[in-house]
C-alpha beads as a LAMMPS data file, in Angstrom:
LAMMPS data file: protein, C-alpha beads

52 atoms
51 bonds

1 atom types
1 bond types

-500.0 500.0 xlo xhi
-500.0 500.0 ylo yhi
-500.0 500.0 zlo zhi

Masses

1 110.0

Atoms # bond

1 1 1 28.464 -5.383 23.951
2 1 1 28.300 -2.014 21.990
3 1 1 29.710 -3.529 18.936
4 1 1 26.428 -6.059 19.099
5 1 1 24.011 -3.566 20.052
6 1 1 24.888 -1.242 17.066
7 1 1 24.339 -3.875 14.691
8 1 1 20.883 -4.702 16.022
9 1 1 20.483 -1.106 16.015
10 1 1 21.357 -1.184 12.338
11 1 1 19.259 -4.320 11.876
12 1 1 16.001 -2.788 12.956
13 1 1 16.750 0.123 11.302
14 1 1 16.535 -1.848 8.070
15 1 1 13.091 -3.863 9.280
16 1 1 11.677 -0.268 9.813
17 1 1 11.965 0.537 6.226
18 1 1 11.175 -2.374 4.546
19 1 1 7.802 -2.116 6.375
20 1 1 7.400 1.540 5.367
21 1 1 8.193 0.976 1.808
22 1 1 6.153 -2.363 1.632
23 1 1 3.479 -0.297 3.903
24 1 1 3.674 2.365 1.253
25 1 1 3.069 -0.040 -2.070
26 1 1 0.516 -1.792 -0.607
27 1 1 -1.203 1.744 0.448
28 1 1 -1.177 2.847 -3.124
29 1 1 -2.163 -0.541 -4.827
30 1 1 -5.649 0.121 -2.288
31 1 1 -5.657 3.348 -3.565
32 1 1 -5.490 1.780 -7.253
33 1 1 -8.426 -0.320 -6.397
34 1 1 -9.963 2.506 -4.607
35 1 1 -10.273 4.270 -7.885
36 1 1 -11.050 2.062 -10.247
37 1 1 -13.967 1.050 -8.134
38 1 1 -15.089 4.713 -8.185
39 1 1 -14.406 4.795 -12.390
40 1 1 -17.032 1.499 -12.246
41 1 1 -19.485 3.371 -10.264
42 1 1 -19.427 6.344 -12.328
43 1 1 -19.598 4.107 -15.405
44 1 1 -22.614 2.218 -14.193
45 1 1 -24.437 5.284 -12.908
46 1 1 -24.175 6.688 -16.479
47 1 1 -25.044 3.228 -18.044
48 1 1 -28.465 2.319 -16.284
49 1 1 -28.845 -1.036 -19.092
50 1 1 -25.342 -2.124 -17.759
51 1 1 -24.441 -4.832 -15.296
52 1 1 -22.181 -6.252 -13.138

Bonds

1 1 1 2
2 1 2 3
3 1 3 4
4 1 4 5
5 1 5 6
6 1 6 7
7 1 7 8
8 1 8 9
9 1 9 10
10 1 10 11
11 1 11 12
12 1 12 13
13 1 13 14
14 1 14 15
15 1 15 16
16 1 16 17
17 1 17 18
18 1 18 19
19 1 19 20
20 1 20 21
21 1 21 22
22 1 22 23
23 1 23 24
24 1 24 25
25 1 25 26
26 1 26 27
27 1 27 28
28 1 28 29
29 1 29 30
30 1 30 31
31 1 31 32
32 1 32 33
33 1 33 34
34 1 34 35
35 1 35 36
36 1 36 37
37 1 37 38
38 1 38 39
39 1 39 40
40 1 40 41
41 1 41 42
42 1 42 43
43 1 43 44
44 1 44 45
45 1 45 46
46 1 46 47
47 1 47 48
48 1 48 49
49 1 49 50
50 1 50 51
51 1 51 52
């Protein structure tokens, strides 16, 4: 019984990081768009004549 709960120990262990690191990418790739968004804004604010 201990030998099987220390593997599922070990197992969700594993799951927990995978969803912190894939929580992590997908945080920065927002933060990515976040900014680029902000770089258009800034662009079109100084560019009255252009459009999206």
């Amino acid at each position: 019984m201990n030998i099987i709960y220390k593997s599922l120990e070990k197992d969700y262990c594993v799951e927990f990081v995978t969803l912190t690191i894939l929580s992590i990418i997908t945080f920065k790739r927002i933060q990515k768009v976040e900014m680029k968004r902000e770089k258009l804004k800034k662009e079109i604010k100084d560019k009255p004549y252009y459009r999206v």
